[in-house]
N, C-alpha and C positions, 0 to 999 in steps of 0.2 A: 633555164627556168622550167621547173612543173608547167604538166600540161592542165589548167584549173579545168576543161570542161572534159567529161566524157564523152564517148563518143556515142554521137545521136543524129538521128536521121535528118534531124532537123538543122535551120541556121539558127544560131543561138541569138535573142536580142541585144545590139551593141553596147546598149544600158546597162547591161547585169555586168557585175566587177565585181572583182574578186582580190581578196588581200595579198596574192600572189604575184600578182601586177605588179605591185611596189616595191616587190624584196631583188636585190639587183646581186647576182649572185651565180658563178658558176654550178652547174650541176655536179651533187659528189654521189657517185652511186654507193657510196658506204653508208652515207643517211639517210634511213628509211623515210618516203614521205607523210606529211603529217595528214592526207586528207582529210582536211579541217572540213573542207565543203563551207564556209561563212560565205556567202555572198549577199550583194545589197543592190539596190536598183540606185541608181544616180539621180530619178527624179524626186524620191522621195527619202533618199540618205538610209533607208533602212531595208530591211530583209524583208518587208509587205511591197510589192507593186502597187501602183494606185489605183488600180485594180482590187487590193483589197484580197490580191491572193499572194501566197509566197513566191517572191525570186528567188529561181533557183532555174539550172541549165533547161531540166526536162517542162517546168512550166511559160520559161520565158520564147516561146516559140511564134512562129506564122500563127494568125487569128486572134491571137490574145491582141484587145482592143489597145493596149499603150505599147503595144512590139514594134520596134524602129528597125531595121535593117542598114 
């Protein structure tokens, strides 16, 4: 499986998911990957946090008020 997060200093919130999660799938290094980047927060099923700012790896971080670890 792709790696969905880049790498960041940070621990990324266990809320944020990513469509790559689900594809069950040997790795084939002939297929370029698609870094879609789509991610959604599980509490609110969509790509806004409830927060009211976007999920995504670099926002969903330490300090952000809905961040679960």
């Amino acid at each position: 499986m792709l790696d969905p997060l880049p790498k960041l200093a940070h621990q990324v919130c266990h809320c944020l998911k990513w469509k790559g999660l689900y594809i069950e799938s040997k790795h084939d290094p002939t297929v370029q990957p698609s870094n879609d980047r789509l991610y959604w927060c599980v509490h609110t099923q969509t790509c806004i946090g409830p927060d009211n700012r976007i999920a995504e790896p670099e926002n969903c971080a330490p300090g952000r008020d809905c961040y679960e670890d």
